[in-house]
C-alpha positions, 0 to 999 in steps of 0.5 A: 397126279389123280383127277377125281372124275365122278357124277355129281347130282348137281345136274339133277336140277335140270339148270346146270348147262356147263360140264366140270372143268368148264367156264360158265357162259353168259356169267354178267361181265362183273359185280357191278354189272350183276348188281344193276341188273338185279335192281333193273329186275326188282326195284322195290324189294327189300335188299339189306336188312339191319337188325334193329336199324334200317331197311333198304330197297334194291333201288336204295342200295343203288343209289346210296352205292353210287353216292359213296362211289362218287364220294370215293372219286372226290377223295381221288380214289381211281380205277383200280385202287384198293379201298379197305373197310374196316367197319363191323358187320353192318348196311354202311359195311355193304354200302362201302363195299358196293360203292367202292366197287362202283367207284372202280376200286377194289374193296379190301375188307379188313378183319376186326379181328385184328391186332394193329400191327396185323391192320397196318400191314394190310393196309401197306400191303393192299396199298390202300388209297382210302381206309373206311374207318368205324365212327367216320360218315362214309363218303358222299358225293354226286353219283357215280358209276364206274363203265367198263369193267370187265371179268378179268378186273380185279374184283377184290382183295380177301385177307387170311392168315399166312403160315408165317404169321403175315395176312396174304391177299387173295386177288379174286377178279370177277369172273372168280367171284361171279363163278363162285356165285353161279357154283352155289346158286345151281347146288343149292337150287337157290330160285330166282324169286328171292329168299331171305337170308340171315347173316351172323357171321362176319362180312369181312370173311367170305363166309358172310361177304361171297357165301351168304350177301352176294349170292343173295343179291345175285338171285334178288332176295333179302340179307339180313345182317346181325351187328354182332352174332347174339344166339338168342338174336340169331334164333329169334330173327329166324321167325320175325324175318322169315328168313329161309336160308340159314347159313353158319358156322356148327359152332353157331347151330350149336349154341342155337340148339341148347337154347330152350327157345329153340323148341319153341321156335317156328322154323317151318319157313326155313327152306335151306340150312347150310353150314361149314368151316368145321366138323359137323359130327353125325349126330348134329347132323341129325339134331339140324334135321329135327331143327329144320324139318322143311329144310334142304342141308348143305354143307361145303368147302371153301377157302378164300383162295376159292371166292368161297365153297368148292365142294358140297354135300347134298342133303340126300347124302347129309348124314351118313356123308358127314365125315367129309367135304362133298361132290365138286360143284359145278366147273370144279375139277379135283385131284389129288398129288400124293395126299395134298387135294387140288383145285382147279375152277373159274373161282380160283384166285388169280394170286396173292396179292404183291406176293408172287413167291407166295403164289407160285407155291400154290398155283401150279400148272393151273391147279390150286395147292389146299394144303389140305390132305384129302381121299375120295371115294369111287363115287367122287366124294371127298374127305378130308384126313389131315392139314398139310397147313398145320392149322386150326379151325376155331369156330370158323376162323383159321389159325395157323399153328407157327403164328402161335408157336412163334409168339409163344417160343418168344417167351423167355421161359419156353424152350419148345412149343407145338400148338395143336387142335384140340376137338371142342364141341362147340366151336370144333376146334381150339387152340391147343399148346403143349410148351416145354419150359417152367412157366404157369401156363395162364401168365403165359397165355396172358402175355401172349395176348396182345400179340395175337387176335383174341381166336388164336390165343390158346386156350389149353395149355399142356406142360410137358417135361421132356422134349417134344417128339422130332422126327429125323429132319428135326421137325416135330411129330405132331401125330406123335404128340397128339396121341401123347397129350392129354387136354386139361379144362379150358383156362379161365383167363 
C-alpha cells in the first residue's frame, strides 16, 4: 500500500490547527450539541428558509425540533431508535430530522426516489420505529431534549445503493458527521458570521443533508430549500435570497447556464461556488468562472461512507485541475492498494448497518475501500481513472451496473446484458445498455421500469448480435465493450 503524503493548501488559512491523519480537537460532542450552541449564539437569525412557504429563526427551529422530539418520545421512540423520513425536500424534512435527533433517535432518510420494494427494505433493515410519512402532521408533544449523547452515538443512517442491488445503511456517529463538517468549513473558509445557502438537491442524499444544511447551520448561516429543483427557480432565488453559497451537482450548473436569464442575473453576492458528483470538464469550468466572477470554486469528493467530500480542489487549481478530485481535506489520509483509492479520516463511517459481511469488505485494517481506481501526482493530487464499483453517475445519483443488468437479464428475450456510462453533457453520465437478444429496446426499457427508480432506467439502449466480450474468468470486458459501442439518440419513452 502507498500513503499519498503531500502539502495540501488548507493550512494557508491560518485555522487549520490539526495535522492529516489526526482527530480535530474540541469538535462539540454531538449534532445536538452543535445545534444549541448555534442557537445560544444567534437566536434571531434566520435558519431555513422554504421557497415559497415559511421562514424560520434559530430559536424557531429549537423549539419547534424539540416539539417534534417530544411528539417522538409519546409515539415510544427511544434512545436510539431509528426514525426514517420520507418527506421530500422541505422545513417539516429539517424538523423531523432535528427532532428526532433531539429525541435521542437516529434519523433515516429515505430516498423519494425509491420504488416500494426498495422502501420496504430500508424500513426492515434500519428497523425503523416510526416512519415520517408526506401527507401526515409531524408529531408533536411537550419539548424535549435528549442529554448525554456523546461522539461515538449513532448520529445517523444514510442509504445508498449496494452492487447487489440491495440499499446498505451507512451507520455515521457524530464524530463522523461533525468531522466532516469541520474538514469542509476549514477548506472552504466558510466564516463564522453566516452565509446564505441555496439547496436544490435532495436532503435525503448527503450531498444536501451533510454538505449543504448542516455545515450551515454549523457556522450559524441561512439554508434555503428549493421543494422541487426548478432551474428558473434555482437562478432566480440566487439574487431574491442573496444567496453566497451555491452548491450543485454540474448537471444543475448546467441547465442554469443556458438560460438567457442567467446573463441577466446578478451573481455578485455569490462568494463561493462548489459542485461535484460528476465530471466537470474544463470548459465548464471556465463558463462557473465567468458565471461567479466574485465567487471562490470548489469542487469535492465524497461518498456517503464519508459523511460527504473527503478531497477538494482549491479554486486557485479549478481549471487546470479539473480532470481529478483534489488534495485530501484536513485529517484525510489517502493511499492507494494497487489501483483501488483508500481512505482513512474521523469521518469514515463506523459500518453498514446490520451488515457486517458488507462492512469487513470495505473497512480493512482502518482504511476505507472506495472501490474507486485512483492515481496522484507528486504533489498529492488525486484523479480518478476507473470504478472498481461498476457504476454509473447520473447527474448525481449512483447507479450501480449489476442492478440494471439483473433487472434486464430477467427479461425473456435477453441472453446478456453489460450497462455501461455513456458521457452526456448534461448530467455527465446516463445509463447505457448493450443487450444481446431480439427484443425492441423501448418495450424493454418500458418494462423495466417499474423495477428500477426512474435515474437508473437506461436511456440508450445498443442491440448487439454477437456475444459480449469475456475475459478468460468469464467476466465481461467492459473496457473491450466500451471501445465497441457506438450510442445512439436517447429513447423517447
Amino acid at each position: 500500500m502507498q500513503q499519498i503524503v503531500a502539502p495540501t493548501p488548507w493550512d494557508d488559512s491560518g485555522i487549520l490547527r490539526t495535522a492529516n491523519g489526526q482527530a480535530f480537537e474540541d469538535l462539540p460532542p454531538s449534532l445536538v450539541s452543535m445545534l444549541r450552541s448555534t442557537v445560544d449564539r444567534v437566536p434571531d437569525r434566520e435558519a431555513l428558509v422554504e421557497l415559497g412557504g415559511d421562514r424560520l429563526t434559530y430559536e424557531q427551529v429549537w423549539d419547534r425540533s424539540a416539539r417534534v422530539a417530544g411528539g417522538l418520545r409519546e409515539l415510544g421512540v427511544s434512545s436510539g431508535d431509528r426514525v426514517a423520513i420520507r418527506l421530500p425536500n422541505g422545513i417539516d424534512w429539517c424538523l423531523a430530522f432535528f427532532g428526532s435527533l433531539l429525541a435521542g433517535g437516529v434519523p433515516v432518510p429515505v430516498n423519494t426516489r425509491f420504488r416500494t420494494h426498495e422502501v420496504e427494505h430500508v424500513l426492515t433493515d434500519s428497523g425503523s420505529s416510526y416512519v415520517v410519512e408526506p401527507g401526515i402532521a409531524l408529531p408533536q408533544g411537550d419539548p424535549y431534549v435528549i442529554d448525554g449523547l456523546g461522539p461515538d452515538d449513532l448520529a445517523a443512517l444514510f442509504y445508498t445503493s449496494g452492487t447487489t442491488g440491495f440499499p446498505k445503511g451507512a451507520a455515521l456517529s457524530h464524530r463522523n458527521v461533525l468531522s466532516a463538517l469541520e474538514a469542509a468549513q476549514r477548506a472552504m473558509l466558510l466564516p463564522d458570521t453566516g452565509v446564505r445557502t441555496l439547496v436544490p438537491v435532495p436532503l435525503f442524499h448527503v450531498m444536501g443533508a451533510l454538505n449543504q444544511l448542516l455545515p450551515t447551520v454549523r457556522v450559524g448561516g441561512t439554508t434555503v430549500i428549493m421543494a422541487a429543483f426548478e432551474v428558473d427557480r434555482w437562478v432566480e432565488a440566487m439574487a431574491v435570497e442573496r444567496i453566497d453559497v451555491v452548491s450543485a451537482v454540474p448537471a444543475i450548473y448546467w441547465q442554469a447556464l443556458q438560460l438567457p436569464a442567467f446573463s441577466k442575473t446578478d451573481t455578485s453576492g455569490v462568494g463561493w461556488a462548489v459542485y461535484g458528483g460528476a465530471a466537470t470538464p474544463p470548459a465548464q469550468v471556465l463558463r462557473l468562472r465567468e458565471a461567479f466572477p466574485r465567487a471562490r470554486l470548489f469542487s469535492g469528493y465524497g461518498m456517503t461512507e464519508t459523511s460527504g467530500g473527503i478531497t477538494g480542489v482549491p479554486h486557485e487549481h479549478a481549471v487546470e485541475r479539473s480532470d481529478g478530485v483534489g488534495l485530501a481535506l484536513p485529517t484525510v489520509e489517502l493511499a492507494l492498494d494497487g489501483p483501488e483509492l483508500l481512505v482513512r479520516a474521523p469521518q469514515v463511517m463506523t459500518g453498514y448497518w446490520n451488515n457486517p459481511s458488507a462492512t469487513e469488505e470495505v473497512l480493512v485494517d482502518g482504511w476505507l475501500r472506495t472501490g474507486d481506481a485512483a492515481v496522484a501526482s507528486a504533489d498529492g493530487f488525486v484523479r480518478i481513472v476507473d470504478r472498481i464499483k461498476d457504476t454509473v453517475i447520473r447527474g448525481g445519483e449512483n447507479v450501480y451496473c449489476i442492478e440494471v443488468e439483473n433487472v434486464l437479464l430477467a427479461h425473456p428475450s435477453v441472453l446478456e446484458v453489460a450497462v455501461l456510462a455513456v458521457p452526456d453533457e448534461a448530467l455527465g453520465e446516463r445509463v447505457g445498455a448493450v443487450v444481446v437478444g431480439e427484443v425492441d429496446p423501448l418495450e424493454l426499457v418500458r418494462w423495466a421500469a417499474p423495477q428500477l427508480a426512474g435515474f437508473k432506467v437506461p436511456e440508450h439502449v445498443v442491440l448487439r448480435t454477437g456475444p459480449l466480450p469475456r475475459n478468460a474468468a468469464g467476466k465481461v470486458e467492459k473496457a473491450v465493450l466500451r471501445g465497441e459501442v457506438t450510442w445512439g439518440p436517447l429513447l423517447q419513452r
